[in-house]
N, C-alpha and C positions, 0 to 999 in steps of 0.2 A: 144628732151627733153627740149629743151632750150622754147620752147613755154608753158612749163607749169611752167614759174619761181617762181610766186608770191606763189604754189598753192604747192609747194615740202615742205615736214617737213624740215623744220627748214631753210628755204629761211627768206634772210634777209624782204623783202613786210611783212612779217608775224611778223615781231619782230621792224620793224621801220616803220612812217609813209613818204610820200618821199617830201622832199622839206620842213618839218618841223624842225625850227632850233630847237637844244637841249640847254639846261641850262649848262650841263657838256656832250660834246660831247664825248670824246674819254672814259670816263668811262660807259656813255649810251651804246655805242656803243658795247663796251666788256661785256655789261650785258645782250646785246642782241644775241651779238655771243655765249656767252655761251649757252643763251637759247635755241636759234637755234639747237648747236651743242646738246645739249640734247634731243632734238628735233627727229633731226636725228640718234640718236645713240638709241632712242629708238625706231624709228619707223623699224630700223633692228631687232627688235625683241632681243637685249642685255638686260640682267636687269640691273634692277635699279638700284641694289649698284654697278654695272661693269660702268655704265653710270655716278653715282655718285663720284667715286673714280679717275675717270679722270677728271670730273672738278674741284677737288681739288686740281689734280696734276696742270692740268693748270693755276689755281691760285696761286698754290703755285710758279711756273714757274715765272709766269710773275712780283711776287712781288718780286724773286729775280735779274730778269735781270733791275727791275723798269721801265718798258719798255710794251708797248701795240701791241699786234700780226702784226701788221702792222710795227713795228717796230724792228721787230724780226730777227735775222743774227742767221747764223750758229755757226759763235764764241760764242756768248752766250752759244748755250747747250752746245759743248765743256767745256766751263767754269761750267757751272750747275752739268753736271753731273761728272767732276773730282771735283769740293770738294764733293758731293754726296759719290766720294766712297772713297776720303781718308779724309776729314773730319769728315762724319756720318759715313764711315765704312760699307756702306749698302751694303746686299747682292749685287751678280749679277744679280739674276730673278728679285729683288727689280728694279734695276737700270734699267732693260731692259724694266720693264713695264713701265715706267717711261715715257722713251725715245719715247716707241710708244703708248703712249697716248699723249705725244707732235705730234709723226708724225699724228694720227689720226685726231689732231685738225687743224692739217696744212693744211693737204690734204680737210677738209672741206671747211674750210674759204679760200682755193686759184682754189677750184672748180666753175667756171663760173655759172651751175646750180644755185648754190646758193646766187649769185648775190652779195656775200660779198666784193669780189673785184672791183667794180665798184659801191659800194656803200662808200668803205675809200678813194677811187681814187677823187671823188667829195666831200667828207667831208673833206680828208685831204692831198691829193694830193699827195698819194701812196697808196700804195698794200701791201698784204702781201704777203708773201714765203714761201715754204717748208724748213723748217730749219733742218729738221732731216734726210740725207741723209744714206747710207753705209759707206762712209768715213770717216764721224764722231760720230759714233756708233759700240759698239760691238756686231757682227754676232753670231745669235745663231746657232751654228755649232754643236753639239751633245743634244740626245734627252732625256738626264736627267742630269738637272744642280742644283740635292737638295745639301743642304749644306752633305759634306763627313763625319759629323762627324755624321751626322744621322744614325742610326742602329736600329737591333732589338733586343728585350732581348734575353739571353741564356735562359734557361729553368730555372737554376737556378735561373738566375734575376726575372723572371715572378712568380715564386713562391714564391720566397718573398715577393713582389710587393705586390701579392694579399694574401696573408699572415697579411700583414702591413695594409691592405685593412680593413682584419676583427679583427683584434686586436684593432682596432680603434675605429670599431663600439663597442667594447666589452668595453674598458675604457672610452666611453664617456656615454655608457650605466649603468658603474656599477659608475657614479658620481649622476645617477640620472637629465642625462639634455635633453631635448630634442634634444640634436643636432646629436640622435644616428641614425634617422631614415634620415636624407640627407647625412649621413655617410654611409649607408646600402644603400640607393640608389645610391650613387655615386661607392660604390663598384661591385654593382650589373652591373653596367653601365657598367664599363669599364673591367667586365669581359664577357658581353655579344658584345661588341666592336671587344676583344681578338677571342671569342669563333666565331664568325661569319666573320670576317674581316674584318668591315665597318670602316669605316671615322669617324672623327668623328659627324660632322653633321648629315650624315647618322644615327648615334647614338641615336643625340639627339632628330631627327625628328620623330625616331619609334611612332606607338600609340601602344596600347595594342594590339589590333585587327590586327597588323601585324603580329605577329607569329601564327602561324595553326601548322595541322597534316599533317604531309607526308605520304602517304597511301602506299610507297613501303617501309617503316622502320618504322611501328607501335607503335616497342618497346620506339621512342623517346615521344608519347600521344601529346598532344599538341601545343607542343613546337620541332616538326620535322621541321620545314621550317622558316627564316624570310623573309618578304616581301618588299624591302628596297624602298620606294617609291622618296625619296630625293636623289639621287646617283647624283654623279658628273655628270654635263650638258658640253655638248658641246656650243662652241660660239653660241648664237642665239634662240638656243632650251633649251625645256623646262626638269626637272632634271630627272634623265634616271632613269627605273624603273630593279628593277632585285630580281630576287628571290634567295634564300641562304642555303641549306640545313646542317641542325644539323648534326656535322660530331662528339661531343666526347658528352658521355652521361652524364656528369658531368653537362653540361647546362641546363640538364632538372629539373634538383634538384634546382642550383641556380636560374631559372627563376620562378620556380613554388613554393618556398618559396616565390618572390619578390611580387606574383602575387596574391598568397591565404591569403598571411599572414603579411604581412606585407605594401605593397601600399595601404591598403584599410585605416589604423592606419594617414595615410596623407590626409586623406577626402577630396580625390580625386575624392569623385560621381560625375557623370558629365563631365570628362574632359578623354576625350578621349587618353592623352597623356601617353606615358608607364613610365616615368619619371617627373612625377608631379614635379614641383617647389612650395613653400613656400610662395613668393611672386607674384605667376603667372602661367598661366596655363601650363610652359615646363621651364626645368632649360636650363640655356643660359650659352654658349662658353666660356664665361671668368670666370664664375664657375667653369666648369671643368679643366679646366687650371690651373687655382691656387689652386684647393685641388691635382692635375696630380704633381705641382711640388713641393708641402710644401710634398705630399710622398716621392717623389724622392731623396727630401734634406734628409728626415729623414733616408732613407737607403742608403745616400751615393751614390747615381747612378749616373753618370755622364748626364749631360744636351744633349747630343748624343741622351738622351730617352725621345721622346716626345710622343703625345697621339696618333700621327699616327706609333709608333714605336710597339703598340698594331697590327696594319694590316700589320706591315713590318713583325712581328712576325708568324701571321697566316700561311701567306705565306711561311716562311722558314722554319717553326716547320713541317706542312705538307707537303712540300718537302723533307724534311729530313727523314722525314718519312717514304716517301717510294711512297706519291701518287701521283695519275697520273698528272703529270702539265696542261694537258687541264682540267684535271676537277680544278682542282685551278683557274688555269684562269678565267673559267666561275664562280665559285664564285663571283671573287673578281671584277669580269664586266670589268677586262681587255679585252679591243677589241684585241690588238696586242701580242701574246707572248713573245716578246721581252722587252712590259712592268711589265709582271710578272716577268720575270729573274734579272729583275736589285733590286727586293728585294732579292734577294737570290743569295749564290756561284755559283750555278745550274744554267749557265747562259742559257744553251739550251739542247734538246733531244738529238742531234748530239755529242756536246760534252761528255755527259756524257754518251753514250755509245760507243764512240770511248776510252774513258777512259776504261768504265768497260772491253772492249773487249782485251784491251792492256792486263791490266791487268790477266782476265782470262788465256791470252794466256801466259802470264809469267810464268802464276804458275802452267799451264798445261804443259811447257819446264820443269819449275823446275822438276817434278814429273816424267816424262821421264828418266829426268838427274836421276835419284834417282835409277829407274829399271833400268836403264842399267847398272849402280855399282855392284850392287847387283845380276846381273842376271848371 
């Protein structure tokens, strides 16, 4: 490999000319390693904003140790990353990503391939290092670290929820303002979010032409199935597609109201999106966000309820229910079941029929116990 140095994404040949002095060396220098390393992180097939959000980290890095990759010790992210978590108070996943988007830029620039180490060895007469080791980071040792205070709604909470949903659209309708029909839309949204189990990007990415007919459940007309073409991507790859079948028939009323009667009033001709924006052809993330929590204030919900607490809900409403957790699973595009159960009590099949069975068998003694009194 080493014979094709100059010719690798994000090789330093590619980002410096050699033997030419710079004006400001060691900031060139770090402006070419970033690029580099951008370089490289997309030529792995990462997106763009996963590529983009580690060079900020890295910037953000280096402006607080004041110091250029080459300069980099281990003591530093120790330092970085404890006031990180007791001055910002930032999550742990926050912190973790952090840390290995430091290891990831390490690991480029002290990679030989990439010629970066023997490009500051003769500019400034050292090398960079791996700063981010196991020793001075914490292991992610269990395989779901969301904040604990996350949940999903009880039945009652969801019913208010969306309750408060369309009361809304109804007082801002009967002032006479337009603000009734991205109130109807955003209710619509986050109850087709609920009713299906998606994410919410998954949400906001739908077009129209995502939802169809499911020809072995008729009675749902055109809105039996949604098509979620933006689902959650694996590192590398592109976002994973999965289809979703209408499980309560309540969403075919609310979809087909959204659909007939109302999206058309946001002259939306033309725009393929199921959720038109106002100023644009799809309403964006920090929209739904701040209408998700000015509701939440107004009934009093605890901040535990966020817009993915809509699919935490799916998930346990339908378990509780009664249905089969593989078919849950494959809804919700869990690969593993182990990831479905950690929305719900129901951690596994095993468990809960080594329960049921206890169970039965108690109160098939009890009822024994009862004939032989009596007999």
């Amino acid at each position: 490999m080493a014979g094709f140095g100059g010719s690798v994404p994000g090789a330093a040949r590619l980002h410096l000319v050699d033997g030419v002095s710079l004006l400001r060396p060691e900031e060139q220098v770090f402006t070419a390693m970033l690029a580099g390393f951008a370089n490289q992180q997309l030529a792995r097939n990462l997106a763009r904003t996963t590529v983009e959000s580690r060079e900020r980290t890295v910037k953000a890095f280096t402006a607080y140790v004041n110091a250029f990759p080459w300069q980099w010790s281990p003591a530093m992210i120790d330092e970085w990353l404890g006031d990180l978590r007791s001055l910002r108070d930032l999550k742990r996943t926050t912190i973790r990503s952090y840390s290995e988007a430091i290891r990831a830029f390490c690991g480029f620039v002290t990679d030989p391939l990439y010629q970066w180490p023997t490009t500051c060895e003769d500019r400034f007469g050292t090398h960079p290092v791996q700063v981010v080791h196991e020793w001075n980071t914490a292991a992610h040792v269990q395989d779901n670290e969301s904040d604990p205070k996350k949940r999903a709604f009880t039945k009652a909470e969801l019913h208010a929820f969306f309750a408060h949903c369309d009361d809304e659209v109804a007082r801002i309708r009967a002032f006479g303002r337009k603000g009734w029909l991205p109130a109807f839309r955003d209710a619509t949204l986050f109850k087709t979010a609920y009713a299906f189990g998606l994410r919410r990007n998954e949400t906001r990415m739908l077009d129209a032409a995502d939802f169809g007919a499911n020809p072995h459940a008729p009675e749902f007309g055109q809105f039996g199935r949604c098509q979620v073409r933006f689902g959650k991507a694996k590192k590398g790859s592109p976002p994973k597609r999965r289809g979703v079948l209408t499980v309560w028939d309540w969403t075919v009323d609310v979809l087909d109201e959204w659909f007939t009667e109302v999206r058309p009033l946001l002259g939306a001709d033309g725009n393929p999106a199921a959720w038109p924006s106002e100023r644009g052809p799809r309403i964006g993330c920090q929209r739904l966000n701040s209408r998700f929590v000015a509701y939440r204030h107004a009934l009093g919900l605890d901040d535990g309820l966020d817009f993915h607490s809509l699919r935490r809900s799916y998930v346990t409403h339908l378990i509780e229910d009664g249905w089969d957790p593989r078919f849950v699973q494959e809804q919700v595009g869990h690969e593993h079941a182990s990831t479905t159960s950690i929305y719900t009590c129901v951690s596994s099949d095993f468990r809960t029929r080594t329960l049921r069975r206890r169970m039965d068998a108690t109160v098939a003694a009890a009822l024994e116990s009862q004939k032989g009194k009596h007999a």
